[in-house]
C-alpha positions, 0 to 999 in steps of 0.5 A: 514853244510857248511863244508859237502857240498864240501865232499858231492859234490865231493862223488857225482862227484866220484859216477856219475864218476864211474857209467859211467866208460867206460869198460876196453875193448882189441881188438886183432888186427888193424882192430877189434880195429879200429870197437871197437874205432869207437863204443866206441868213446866218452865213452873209448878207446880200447887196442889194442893187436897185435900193429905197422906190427906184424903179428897175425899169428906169434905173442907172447903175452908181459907181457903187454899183459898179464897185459891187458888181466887180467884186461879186462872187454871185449876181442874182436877178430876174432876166433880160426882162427886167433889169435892162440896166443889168444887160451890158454890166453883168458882161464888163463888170461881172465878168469873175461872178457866177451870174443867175438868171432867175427866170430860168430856174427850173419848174419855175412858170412865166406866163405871157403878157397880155395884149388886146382886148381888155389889156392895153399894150405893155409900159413899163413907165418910161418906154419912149426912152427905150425904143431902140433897145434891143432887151426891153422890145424882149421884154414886152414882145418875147420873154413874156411877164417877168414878175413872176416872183409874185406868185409865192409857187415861183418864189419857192422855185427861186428860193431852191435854185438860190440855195443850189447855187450859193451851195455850189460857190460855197460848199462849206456853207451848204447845209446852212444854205439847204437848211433856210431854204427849206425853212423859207419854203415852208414859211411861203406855204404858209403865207400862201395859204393865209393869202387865199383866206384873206382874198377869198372874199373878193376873189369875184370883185373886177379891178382895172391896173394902170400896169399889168404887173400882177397877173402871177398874183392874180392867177395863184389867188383867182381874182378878177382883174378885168384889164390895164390902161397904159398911163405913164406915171409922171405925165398927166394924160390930155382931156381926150386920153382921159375921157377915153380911160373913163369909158373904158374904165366903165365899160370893164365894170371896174370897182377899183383902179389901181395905180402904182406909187410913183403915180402922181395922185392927181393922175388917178384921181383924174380917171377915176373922177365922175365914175363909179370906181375907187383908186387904190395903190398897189407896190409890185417891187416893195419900193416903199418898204424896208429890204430884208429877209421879210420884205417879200413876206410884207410884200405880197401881205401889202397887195393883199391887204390894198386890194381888200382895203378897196374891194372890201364888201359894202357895209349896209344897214338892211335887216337880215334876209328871209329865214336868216335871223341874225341874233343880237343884232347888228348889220349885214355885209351884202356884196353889190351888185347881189350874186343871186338873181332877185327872184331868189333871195330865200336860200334852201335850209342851211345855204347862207353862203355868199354865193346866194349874195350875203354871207352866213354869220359864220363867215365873220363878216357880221358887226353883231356883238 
């Protein structure tokens, strides 16, 4: 008898093991892995497919990839959209995996993409390797802006139908799932409202994108994108296409031209070159940071922070308006061009606000002491 005892313990160890085995769980891309990790935290880790700055535009599955998706239990990704590469693959090596298309969950917004006029058509980088694909004419024509994680009110919709389905693969691990979504949705209600105080200075302020990926960010935040140019990132545009890009930079009144890392620098600058507009870099996917439970926190922390960086308020050295003394000194951010007609710099008694064309010592933007 007391020889079974140790076999008897490690077969109940072995069996408590096994039933609460985390599922093995693939998210297709940074910001779905980091969504899915934060959910899974404490119970299993999610493979990630489209690691380090590849672009999922443009990426072809490894053999690893392979191996991942045959052994998955769950697939989390974005849609037909997006993952071109995942379209077949989901079918012939995903065949036992529970598979989620996250642009379907429910409440979630999508909102369509945006053509003519200001907004040129729609790249993705690379479309004249696409043409004859089926998916990606979906993407740009049916299915509308799928980078709908951008919008933190999307992301807590994910986060709820992440959790939903982890919770119906593996139930002895639901309330651990219920639990971090519920905790990474209240962390989403807080990073969206530290989002609106830092943007809220250059909510007015017109910017151009090299890719029209950002409309969710803009929409949530009230920002000014005045519209996109089509550049593929790694081929330099002709003198003509360039000029052309120029005026229409102009024209938009743009004060920033945003491009996307893996532009090559010499593009941006040769657009933004003899115009009035600064360049500036914006990363949609987290190419450049470290996945993880806190990418799409940094993520979105990181667009905030290159679109401030860039529309920032002009530093000058004027004296203080008529009637606003500003006490100890220092300088004034003025926005430019003013807000206000200049016919009427005085503001009535207690109305400094930026809305008159500089901003009340209250609003932080003074460099007094």
């Amino acid at each position: 008898m007391k020889l079974l005892a140790p076999f008897a313990l490690l077969a109940a160890t072995m069996l408590t093991s096994t039933a609460f085995a985390a599922p093995n769980v693939v998210a297709s891309i940074k910001p779905v892995h980091s969504l899915v990790a934060a959910v899974m935290a404490g119970v299993g880790e999610p493979t990630l497919i489209v690691k380090g700055s590849a672009s999922p535009h443009t990426y072809a599955l490894r053999p690893s990839d392979a191996g991942a998706l045959e052994s998955a239990d769950i697939v989390f990704w974005t849609g037909h959209g997006m993952e071109l590469f995942l379209a077949d693959a989901l079918s012939t090596l995903a065949g036992k995996a529970t598979v989620v298309e996250l642009a379907d969950s429910p409440g979630i917004t999508l909102l369509p993409l945006r053509e003519g006029g200001a907004f040129e058509p729609h790249s993705d980088g690379d479309e004249a390797e696409h043409h004859d694909e089926p998916a990606h004419e979906g993407h740009e024509h049916g299915e509308g802006d799928m980078h709908f994680w951008l919008d933190p009110e999307n992301a807590k919709l994910m986060v709820a139908q992440i959790a939903t389905t982890l919770s119906e693969v593996d139930p002895e691990n639901a309330s651990a799932y219920q639990a971090n979504a519920e905790a990474e949705q209240l962390k989403l209600d807080a990073l969206e409202e530290e989002l609106k105080a830092t943007l809220a200075p250059i909510a007015d302020k017109p910017f151009v994108v090299f890719h029209d990926a950002y409309q969710y960010f803009e929409a949530r935040f009230g920002l000014s994108l005045a519209g996109s140019v089509t550049v593929t990132p790694d081929v330099a545009p002709g003198a003509a296409r360039i000029d052309e890009l120029k005026a229409k930079v102009a024209t938009l009144g743009a004060t920033c031209v945003f491009a996307e890392p893996n532009f090559e620098p010499t593009i941006i600058s040769a657009i933004t070159e003899g115009t009035e507009a600064k360049a500036g870099v914006l990363d949609p996917e987290g190419g450049g940071l470290t996945e993880g439970v806190d990418l799409y926190p940094e993520l979105l922390r990181g667009l905030a922070t290159s679109l401030v960086d860039c529309l920032k308020l002009v530093r000058t050295k004027s004296v203080p308006p008529p009637n606003l003394p500003l006490i100890g000194g220092g300088t004034w951010l003025v926005s430019y061009p003013p807000l206000c007609p200049k016919r009427d710099l005085t503001p009535p008694p207690h109305q400094g606000e930026a809305g008159w064309g500089y901003p009340t010592r209250n609003t932080a933007t003074s460099t007094a002491p």
